[in-house]
FIZA-696377 format. One line per field, with one value per residue: residue in one letter; z, x, y of N, C-alpha, C in turn. Coordinates in steps of 0.02 Angstrom, whole numbers. Example, Ala and Ser with C-alpha at 12.3 -4.5 7.8 and 13.67 -1.06 7.14 Angstrom:
<sites>
type <- (a s) $
nc3 <- (390 354) $
nc1 <- (660 642) $
nc2 <- (-284 -112) $
cac3 <- (390 357) $
cac1 <- (615 684) $
cac2 <- (-225 -53) $
cc3 <- (390 394) $
cc1 <- (660 645) $
cc2 <- (-165 2) $
</sites>
This chain:
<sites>
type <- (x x x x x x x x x x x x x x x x x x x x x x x x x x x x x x x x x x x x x x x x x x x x x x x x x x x x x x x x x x x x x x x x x x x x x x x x x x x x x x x x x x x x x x x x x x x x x x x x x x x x x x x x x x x x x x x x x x x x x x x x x x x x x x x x x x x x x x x x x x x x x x x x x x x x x x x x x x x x x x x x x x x x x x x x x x x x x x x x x x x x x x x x x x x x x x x x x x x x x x x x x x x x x x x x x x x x x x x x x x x x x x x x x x x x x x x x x x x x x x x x x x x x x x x x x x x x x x x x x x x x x x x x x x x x x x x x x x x x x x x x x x x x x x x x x x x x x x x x x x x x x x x x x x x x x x x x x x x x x x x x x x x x x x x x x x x x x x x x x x x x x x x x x x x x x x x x x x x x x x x x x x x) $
nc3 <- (747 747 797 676 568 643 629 481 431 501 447 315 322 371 248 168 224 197 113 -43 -171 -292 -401 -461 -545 -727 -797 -870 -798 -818 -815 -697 -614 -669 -631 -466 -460 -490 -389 -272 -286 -285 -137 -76 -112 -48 80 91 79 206 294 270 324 453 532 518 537 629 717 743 627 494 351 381 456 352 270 342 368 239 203 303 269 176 279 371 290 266 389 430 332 374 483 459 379 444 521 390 341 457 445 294 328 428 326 241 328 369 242 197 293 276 155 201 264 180 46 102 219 208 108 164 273 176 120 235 364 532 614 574 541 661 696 595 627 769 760 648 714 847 787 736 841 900 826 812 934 977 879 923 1025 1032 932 1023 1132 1250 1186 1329 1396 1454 1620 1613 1713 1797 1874 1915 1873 1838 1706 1566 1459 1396 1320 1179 1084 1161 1287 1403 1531 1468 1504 1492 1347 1291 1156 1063 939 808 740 831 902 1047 1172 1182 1293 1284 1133 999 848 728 693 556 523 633 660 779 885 917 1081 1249 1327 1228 1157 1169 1127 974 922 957 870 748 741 757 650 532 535 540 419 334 370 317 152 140 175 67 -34 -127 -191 -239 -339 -429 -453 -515 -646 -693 -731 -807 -919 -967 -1039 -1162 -1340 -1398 -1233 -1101 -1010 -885 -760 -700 -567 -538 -583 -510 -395 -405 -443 -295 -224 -295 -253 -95 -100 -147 -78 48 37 -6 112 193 188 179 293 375 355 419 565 582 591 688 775 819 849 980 1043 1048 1134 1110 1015 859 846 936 878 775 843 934 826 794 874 916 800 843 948 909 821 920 1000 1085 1136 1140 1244 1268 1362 1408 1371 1429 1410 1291 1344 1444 1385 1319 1403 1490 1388 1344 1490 1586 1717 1789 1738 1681 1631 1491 1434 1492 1455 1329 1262 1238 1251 1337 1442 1518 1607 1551 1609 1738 1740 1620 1635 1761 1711 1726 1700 1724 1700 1578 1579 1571 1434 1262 1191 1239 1241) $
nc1 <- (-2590 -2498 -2571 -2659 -2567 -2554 -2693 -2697 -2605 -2638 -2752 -2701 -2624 -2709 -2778 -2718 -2670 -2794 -2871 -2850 -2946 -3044 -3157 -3300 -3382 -3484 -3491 -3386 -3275 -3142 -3104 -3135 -3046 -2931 -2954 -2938 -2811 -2732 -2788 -2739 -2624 -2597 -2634 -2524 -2406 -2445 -2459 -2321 -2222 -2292 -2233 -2109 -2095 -2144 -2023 -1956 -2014 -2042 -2102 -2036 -1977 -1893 -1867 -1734 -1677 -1694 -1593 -1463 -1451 -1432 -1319 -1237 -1140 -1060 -983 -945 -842 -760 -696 -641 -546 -479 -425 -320 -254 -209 -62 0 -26 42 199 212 203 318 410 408 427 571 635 622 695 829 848 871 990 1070 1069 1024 1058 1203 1215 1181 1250 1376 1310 1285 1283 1363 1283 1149 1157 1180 1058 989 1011 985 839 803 823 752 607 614 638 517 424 446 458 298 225 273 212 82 30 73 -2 -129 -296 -393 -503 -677 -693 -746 -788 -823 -975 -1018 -989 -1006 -1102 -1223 -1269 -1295 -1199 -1236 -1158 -1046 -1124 -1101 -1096 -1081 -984 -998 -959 -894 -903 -926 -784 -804 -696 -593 -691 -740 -769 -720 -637 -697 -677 -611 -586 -560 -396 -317 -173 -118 -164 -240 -343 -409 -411 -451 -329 -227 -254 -167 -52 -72 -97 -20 86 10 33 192 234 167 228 373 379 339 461 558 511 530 665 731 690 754 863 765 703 825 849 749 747 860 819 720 797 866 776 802 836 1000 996 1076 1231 1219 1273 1221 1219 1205 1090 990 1018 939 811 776 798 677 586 596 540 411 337 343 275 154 128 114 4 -103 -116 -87 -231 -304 -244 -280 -413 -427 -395 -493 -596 -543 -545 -669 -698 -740 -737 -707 -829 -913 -952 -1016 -1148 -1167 -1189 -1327 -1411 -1405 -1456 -1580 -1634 -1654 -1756 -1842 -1855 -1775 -1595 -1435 -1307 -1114 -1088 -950 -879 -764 -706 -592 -467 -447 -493 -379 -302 -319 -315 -170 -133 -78 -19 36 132 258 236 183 319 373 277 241 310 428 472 344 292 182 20 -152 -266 -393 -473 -554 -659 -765 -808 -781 -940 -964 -1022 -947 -999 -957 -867 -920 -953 -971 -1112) $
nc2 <- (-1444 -1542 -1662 -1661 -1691 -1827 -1882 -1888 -1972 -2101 -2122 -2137 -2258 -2346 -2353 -2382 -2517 -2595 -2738 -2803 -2758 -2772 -2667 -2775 -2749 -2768 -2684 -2580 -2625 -2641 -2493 -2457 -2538 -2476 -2342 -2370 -2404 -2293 -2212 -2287 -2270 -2144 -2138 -2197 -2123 -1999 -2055 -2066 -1961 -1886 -1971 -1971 -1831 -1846 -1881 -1799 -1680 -1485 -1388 -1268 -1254 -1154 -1066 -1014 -1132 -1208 -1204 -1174 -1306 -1373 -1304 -1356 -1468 -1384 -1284 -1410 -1446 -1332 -1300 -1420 -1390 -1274 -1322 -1407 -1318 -1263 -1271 -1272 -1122 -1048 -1112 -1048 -911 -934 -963 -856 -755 -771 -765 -627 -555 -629 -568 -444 -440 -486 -393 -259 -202 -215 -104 -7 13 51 166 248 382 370 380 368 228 165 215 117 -18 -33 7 -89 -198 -216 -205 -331 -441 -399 -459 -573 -618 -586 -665 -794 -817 -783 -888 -1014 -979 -1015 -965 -967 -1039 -1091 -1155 -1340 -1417 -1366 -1296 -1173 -1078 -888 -890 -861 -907 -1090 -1169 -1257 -1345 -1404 -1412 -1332 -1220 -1056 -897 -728 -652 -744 -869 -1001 -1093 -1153 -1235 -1256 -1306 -1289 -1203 -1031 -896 -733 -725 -692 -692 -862 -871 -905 -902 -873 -1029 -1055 -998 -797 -759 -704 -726 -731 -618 -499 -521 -550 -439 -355 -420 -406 -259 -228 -314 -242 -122 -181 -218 -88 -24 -118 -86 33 64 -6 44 115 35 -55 23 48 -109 -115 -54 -92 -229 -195 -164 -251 -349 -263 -246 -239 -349 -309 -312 -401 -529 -666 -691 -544 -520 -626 -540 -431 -472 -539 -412 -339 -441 -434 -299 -301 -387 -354 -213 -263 -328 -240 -139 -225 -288 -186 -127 -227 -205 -53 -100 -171 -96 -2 -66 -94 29 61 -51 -182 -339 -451 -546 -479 -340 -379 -436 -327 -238 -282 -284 -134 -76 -148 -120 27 39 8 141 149 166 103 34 -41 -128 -169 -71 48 169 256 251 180 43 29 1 -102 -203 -193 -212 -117 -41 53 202 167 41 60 78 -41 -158 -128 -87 -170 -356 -426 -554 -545 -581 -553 -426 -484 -624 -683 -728 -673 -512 -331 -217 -81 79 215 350 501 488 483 372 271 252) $
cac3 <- (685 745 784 599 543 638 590 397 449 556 392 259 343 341 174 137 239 151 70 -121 -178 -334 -408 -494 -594 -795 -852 -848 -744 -849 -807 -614 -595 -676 -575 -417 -455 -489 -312 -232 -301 -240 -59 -74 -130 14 157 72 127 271 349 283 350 510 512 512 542 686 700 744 552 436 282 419 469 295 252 374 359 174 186 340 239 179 346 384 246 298 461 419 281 405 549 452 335 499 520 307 349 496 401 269 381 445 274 197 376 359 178 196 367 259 83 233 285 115 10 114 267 169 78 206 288 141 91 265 412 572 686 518 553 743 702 562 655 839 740 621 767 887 765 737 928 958 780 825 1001 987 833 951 1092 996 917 1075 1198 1216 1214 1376 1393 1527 1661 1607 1783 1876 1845 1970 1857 1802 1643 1529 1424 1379 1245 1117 1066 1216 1331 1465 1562 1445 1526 1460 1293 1269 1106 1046 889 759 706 888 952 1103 1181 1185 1320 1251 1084 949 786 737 639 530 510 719 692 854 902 982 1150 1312 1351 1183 1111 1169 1068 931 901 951 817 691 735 719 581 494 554 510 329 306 371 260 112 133 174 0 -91 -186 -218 -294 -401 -461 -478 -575 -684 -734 -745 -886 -972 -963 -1105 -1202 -1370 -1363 -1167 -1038 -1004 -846 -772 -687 -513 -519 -594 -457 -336 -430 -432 -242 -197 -287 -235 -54 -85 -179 -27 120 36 -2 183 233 162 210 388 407 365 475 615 595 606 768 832 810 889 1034 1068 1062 1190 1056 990 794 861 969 845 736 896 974 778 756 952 897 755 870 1022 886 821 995 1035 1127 1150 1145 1271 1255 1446 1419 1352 1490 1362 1247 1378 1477 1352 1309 1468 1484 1322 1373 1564 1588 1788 1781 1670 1682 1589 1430 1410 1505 1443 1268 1187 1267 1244 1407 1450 1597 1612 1545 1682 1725 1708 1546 1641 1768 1678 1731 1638 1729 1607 1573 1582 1511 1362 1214 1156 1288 1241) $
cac1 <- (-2554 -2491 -2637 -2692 -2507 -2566 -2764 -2683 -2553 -2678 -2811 -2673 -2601 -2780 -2798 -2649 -2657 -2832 -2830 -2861 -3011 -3059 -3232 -3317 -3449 -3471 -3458 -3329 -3237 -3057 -3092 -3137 -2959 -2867 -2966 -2914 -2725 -2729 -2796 -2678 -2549 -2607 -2630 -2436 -2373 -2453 -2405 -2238 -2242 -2301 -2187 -2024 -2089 -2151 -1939 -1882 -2050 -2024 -2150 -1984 -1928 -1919 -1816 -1651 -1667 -1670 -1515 -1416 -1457 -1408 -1224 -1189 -1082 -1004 -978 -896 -770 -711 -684 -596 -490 -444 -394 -279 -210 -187 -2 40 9 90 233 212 231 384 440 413 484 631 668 642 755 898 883 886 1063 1135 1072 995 1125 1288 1197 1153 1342 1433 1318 1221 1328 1367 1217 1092 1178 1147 959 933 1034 929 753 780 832 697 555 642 640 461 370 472 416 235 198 273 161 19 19 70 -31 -186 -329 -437 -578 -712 -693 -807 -780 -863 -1044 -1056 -966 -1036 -1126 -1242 -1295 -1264 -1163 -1261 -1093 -997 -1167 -1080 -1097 -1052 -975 -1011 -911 -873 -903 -887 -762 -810 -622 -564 -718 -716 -783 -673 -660 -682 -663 -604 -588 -505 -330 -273 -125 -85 -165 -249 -412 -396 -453 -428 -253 -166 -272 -133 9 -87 -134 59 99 7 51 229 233 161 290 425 374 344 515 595 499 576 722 743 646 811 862 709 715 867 827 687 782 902 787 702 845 885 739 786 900 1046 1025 1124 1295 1226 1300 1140 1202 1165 1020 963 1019 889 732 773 773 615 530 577 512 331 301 335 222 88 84 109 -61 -150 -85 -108 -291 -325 -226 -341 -496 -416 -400 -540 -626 -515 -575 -732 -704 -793 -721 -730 -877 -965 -948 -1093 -1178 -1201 -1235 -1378 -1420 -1435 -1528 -1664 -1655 -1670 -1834 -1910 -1842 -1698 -1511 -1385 -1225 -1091 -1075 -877 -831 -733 -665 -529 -380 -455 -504 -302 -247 -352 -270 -88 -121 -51 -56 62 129 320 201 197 378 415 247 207 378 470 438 330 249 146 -30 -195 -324 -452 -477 -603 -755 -789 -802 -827 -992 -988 -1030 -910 -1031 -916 -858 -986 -922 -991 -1178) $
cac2 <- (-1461 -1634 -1700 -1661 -1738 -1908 -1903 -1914 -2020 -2161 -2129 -2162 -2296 -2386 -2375 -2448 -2608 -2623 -2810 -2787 -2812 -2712 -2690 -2845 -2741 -2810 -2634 -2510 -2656 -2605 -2419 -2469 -2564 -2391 -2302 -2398 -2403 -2225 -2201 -2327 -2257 -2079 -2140 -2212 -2063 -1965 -2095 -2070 -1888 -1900 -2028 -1931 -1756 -1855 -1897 -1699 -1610 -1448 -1316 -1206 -1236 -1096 -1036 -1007 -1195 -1252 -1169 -1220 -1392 -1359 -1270 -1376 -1507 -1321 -1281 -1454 -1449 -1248 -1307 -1452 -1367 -1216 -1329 -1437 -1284 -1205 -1290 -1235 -1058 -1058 -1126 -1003 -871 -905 -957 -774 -683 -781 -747 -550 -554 -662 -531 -391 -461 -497 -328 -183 -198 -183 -27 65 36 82 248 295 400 334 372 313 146 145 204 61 -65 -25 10 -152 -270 -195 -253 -420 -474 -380 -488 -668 -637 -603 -730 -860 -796 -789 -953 -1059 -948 -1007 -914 -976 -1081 -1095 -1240 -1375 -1456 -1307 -1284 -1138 -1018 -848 -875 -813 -962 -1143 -1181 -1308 -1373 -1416 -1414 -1320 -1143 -1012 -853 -665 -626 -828 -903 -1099 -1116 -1226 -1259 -1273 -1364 -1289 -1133 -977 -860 -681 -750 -606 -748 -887 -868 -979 -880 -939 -1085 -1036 -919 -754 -730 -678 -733 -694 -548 -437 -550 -528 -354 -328 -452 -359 -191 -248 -349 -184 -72 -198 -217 -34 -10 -138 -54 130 55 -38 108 148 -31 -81 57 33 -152 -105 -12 -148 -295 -181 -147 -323 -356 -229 -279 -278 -332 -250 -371 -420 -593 -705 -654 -483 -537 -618 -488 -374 -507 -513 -346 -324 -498 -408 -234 -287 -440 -315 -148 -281 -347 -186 -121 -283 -309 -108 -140 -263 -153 -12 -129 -201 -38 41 -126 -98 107 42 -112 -243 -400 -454 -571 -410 -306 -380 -445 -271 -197 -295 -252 -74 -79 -154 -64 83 38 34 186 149 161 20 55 -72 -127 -182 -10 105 246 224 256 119 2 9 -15 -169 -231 -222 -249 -55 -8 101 246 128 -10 90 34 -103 -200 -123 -78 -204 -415 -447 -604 -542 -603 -526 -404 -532 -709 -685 -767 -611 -456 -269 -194 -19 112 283 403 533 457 470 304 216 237) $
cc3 <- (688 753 715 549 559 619 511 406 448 492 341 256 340 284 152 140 214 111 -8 -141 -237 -373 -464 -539 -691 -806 -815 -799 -764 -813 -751 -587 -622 -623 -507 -396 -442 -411 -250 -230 -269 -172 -51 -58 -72 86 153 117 177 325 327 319 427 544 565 548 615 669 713 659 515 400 314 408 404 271 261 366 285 171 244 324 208 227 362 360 277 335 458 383 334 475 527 404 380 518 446 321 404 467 345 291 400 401 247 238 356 281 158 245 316 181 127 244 259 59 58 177 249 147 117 263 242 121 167 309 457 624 624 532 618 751 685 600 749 808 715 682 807 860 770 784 922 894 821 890 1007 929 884 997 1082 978 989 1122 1197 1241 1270 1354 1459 1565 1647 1661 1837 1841 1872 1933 1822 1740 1622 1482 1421 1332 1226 1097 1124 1277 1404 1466 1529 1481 1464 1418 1278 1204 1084 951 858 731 751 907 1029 1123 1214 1245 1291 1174 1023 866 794 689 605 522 590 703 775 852 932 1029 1211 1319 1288 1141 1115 1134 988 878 893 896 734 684 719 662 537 499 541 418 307 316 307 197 87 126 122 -61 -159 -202 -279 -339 -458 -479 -521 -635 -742 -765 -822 -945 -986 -1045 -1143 -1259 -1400 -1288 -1149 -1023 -947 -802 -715 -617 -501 -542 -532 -386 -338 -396 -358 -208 -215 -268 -147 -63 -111 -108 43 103 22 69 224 225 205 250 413 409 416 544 637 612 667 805 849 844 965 1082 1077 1126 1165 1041 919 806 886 918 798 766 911 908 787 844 951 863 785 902 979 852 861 1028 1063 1097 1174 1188 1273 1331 1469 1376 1418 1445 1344 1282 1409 1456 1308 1364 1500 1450 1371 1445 1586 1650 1808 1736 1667 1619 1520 1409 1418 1472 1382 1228 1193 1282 1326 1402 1500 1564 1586 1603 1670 1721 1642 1567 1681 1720 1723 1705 1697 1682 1627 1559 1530 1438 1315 1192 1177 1270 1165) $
cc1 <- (-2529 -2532 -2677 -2629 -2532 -2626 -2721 -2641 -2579 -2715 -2770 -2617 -2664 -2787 -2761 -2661 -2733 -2838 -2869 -2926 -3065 -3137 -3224 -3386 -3423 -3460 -3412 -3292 -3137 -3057 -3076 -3073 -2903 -2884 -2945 -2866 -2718 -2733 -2756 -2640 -2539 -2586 -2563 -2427 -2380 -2441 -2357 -2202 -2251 -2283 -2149 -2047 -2113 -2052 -1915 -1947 -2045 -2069 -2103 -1963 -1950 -1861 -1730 -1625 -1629 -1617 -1462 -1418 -1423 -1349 -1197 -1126 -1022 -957 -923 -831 -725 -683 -629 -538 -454 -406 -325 -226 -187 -108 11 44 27 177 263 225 304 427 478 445 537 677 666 707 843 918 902 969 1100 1135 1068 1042 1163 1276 1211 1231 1390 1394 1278 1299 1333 1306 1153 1117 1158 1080 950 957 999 852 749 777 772 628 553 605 573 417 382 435 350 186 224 228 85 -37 15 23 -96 -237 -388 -511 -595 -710 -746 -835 -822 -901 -1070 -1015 -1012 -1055 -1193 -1294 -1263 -1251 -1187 -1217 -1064 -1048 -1133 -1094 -1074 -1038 -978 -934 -885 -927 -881 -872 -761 -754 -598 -615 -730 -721 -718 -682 -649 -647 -656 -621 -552 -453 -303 -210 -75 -103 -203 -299 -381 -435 -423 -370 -193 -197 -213 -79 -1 -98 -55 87 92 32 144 260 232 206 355 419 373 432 582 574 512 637 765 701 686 836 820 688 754 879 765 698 828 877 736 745 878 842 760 860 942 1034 1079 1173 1286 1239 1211 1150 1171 1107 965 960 978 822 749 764 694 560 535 512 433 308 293 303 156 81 69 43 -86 -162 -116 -165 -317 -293 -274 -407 -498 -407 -454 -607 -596 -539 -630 -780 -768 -728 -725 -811 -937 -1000 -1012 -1150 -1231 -1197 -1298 -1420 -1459 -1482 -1596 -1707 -1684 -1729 -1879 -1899 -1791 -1627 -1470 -1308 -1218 -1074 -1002 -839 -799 -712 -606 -477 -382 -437 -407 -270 -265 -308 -224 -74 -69 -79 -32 92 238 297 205 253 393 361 225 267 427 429 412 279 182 79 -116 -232 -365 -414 -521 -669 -779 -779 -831 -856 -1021 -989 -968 -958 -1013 -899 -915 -996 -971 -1067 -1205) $
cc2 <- (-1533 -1689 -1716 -1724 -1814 -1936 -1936 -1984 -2109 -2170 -2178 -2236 -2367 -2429 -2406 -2514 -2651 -2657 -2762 -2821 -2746 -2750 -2730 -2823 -2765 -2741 -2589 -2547 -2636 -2513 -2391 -2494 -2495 -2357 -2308 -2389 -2343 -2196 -2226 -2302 -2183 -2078 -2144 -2162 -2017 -1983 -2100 -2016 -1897 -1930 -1998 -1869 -1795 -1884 -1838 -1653 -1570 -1418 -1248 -1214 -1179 -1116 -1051 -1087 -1231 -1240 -1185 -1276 -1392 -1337 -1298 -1424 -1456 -1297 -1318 -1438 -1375 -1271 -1355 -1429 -1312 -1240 -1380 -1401 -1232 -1199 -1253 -1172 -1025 -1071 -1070 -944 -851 -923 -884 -714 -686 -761 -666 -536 -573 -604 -463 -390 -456 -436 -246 -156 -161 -124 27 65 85 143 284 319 366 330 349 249 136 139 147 -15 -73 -31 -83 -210 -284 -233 -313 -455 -473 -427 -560 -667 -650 -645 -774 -859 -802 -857 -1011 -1038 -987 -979 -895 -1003 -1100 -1166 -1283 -1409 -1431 -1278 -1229 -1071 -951 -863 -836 -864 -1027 -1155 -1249 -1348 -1411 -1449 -1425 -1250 -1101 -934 -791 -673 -699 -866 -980 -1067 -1175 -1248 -1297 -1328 -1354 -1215 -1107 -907 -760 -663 -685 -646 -804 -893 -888 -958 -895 -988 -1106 -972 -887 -751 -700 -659 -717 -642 -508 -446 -536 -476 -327 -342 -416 -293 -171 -287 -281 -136 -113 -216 -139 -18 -36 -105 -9 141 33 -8 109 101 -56 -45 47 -40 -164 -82 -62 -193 -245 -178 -211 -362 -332 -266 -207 -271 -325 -330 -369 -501 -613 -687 -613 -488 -564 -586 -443 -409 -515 -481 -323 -383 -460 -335 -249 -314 -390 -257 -211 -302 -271 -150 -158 -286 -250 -98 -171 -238 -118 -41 -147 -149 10 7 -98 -40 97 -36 -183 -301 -409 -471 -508 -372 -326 -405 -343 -230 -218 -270 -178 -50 -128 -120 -8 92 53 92 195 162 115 64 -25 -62 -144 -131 49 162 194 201 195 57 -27 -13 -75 -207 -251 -222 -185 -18 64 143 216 80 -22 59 -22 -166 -190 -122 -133 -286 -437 -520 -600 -569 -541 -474 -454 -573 -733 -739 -722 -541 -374 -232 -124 24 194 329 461 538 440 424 247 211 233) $
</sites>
């Protein structure tokens, strides 16, 4: 095929540098000069061709290639937009905690003093605090942590492939982020909501993060059930004529209670979604990234007959105790309910890919 590319190439290149020299017959000499140009202008046109596709031309290109080459300036911009809107919602974030935390203080508090008993106050005053500590903790943990990357220094490490990007040793379950720039060890996504990929070293801040986050919004939600009723209640009757002789305070003590109660049942949905997806990843010992890796895995193997096992699945119990770094049955509390900093299992460049036999999961 390239040999044919430079025959045309070497031919139409010829003809080109061919001095001018058009026919000199008496007849049809006007028809012989169109005719000429016409042909000149042909050859151009095709050494035109032929020198831009000799530029770009691959015999690996297909349809994929062209594509990419086509949505990579798309590409760019995402990347760019998600690494510099990574600080705003960050920001945002702890905008919208802080302003549920401060209407918690000034409406749903005092409530639940002046109509709950004395041990309902100890619960909501131990439960609410408890979340508090365990969200602030593992969003800060999350965000600052970061999530491991393979030594570029040491060429002798376990890998798997070379990363195209970075053109260094990639270790099993390591991914290069196009935001970060910079391969990820055991890379899950990357967040714009940290500001920061998950991997290795803060998957477990994360997952905590979400799972409380969701449990402190549902809480505030149930907890301001009867509030936001009864601020729902008023703020209609507020339209109605003659409105209701309410002064603009209590007015905005209403649109408060319900700007809390809609913002904490919508994250609470949202967040609780993305929970379940992270957990159900986790029983299965996958990654976001894996996860459509070892689908498309299956649906091959399953053409030829085969069976796809996931070689970093141990069973569920395992695959949790991995997570939160759980040696002992003390762990449970002191490292899952309770703000721990301790360190991941592993270093996220060896991995153990024995299989659970047992567990149906595993194959």
């Amino acid at each position: 095929m390239r040999q044919g590319c430079r025959r045309q190439l070497s031919r139409a290149m010829l003809r080109w540098c061919r001095p001018f020299c058009p026919s000199r017959g008496r007849v049809g000499e006007g028809w012989g000069n169109k005719l000429w140009t016409s042909r000149r202008f042909l050859e151009l046109w095709t050494y035109s061709k032929l020198l831009l596709k000799s530029l770009f031309y691959n015999s690996l290109n297909n349809s994929d290639t062209l594509l990419d080459c086509v949505f990579e300036p798309v590409y760019w911009i995402v990347d760019n937009v998600t690494r510099w809107f990574g600080v705003v919602f960050v920001c945002l974030v702890v905008l919208l905690t802080t302003s549920v935390v401060v209407i918690v203080y000034l409406y749903v508090l005092p409530t639940i003093f002046s109509t709950y008993p004395a041990h309902w106050i100890v619960w909501h005053l131990c439960c609410g605090h408890w979340l508090l500590v365990m969200v602030v903790f593992h969003y800060y943990k999350a965000t600052t942590t970061s999530p491991g990357h393979p030594p570029k220094e040491n060429i002798t490490i376990p890998s798997v492939s070379i990363c195209k990007k970075c053109i260094s040793p990639k270790p099993a379950r390591t991914h290069h982020c196009s935001i970060c720039n910079r391969c990820i060890l055991k890379m899950d996504h990357h967040c714009p909501w940290l500001n920061n990929c998950v991997g290795h070293f803060n998957h477990r801040y994360f997952f905590s993060f979400c799972v409380y986050m969701t449990l402190g919004c549902i809480y505030c939600s149930v907890s301001s059930r009867n509030l936001f009723l009864e601020a729902y209640s008023a703020i209609e009757s507020y339209y109605e004529t003659p409105p209701a002789a309410d002064t603009f305070k209590t007015n905005t003590d209403y649109k408060c209670i319900i700007y809390l109660w809609v913002l904490t049942s919508s994250v609470a949905v949202a967040l609780g979604g993305l929970t379940l997806w992270h957990t159900i990843l986790i029983c299965r010992g996958e990654t976001s990234v894996e996860r459509h890796i070892n689908r498309n895995e299956t649906k091959r193997l399953r053409e030829q007959g085969k069976r796809f096992r996931n070689p970093y699945h141990h069973g569920t119990m395992k695959n949790w105790k991995i997570l939160f770094g759980v040696e002992k049955r003390s762990h449970w509390v002191t490292r899952v309910l309770f703000p721990s900093g301790h360190l991941p299992s592993g270093d996220g460049i060896v991995w153990d890919c024995s299989y659970t036999r047992r567990d149906p999961l595993a194959i």
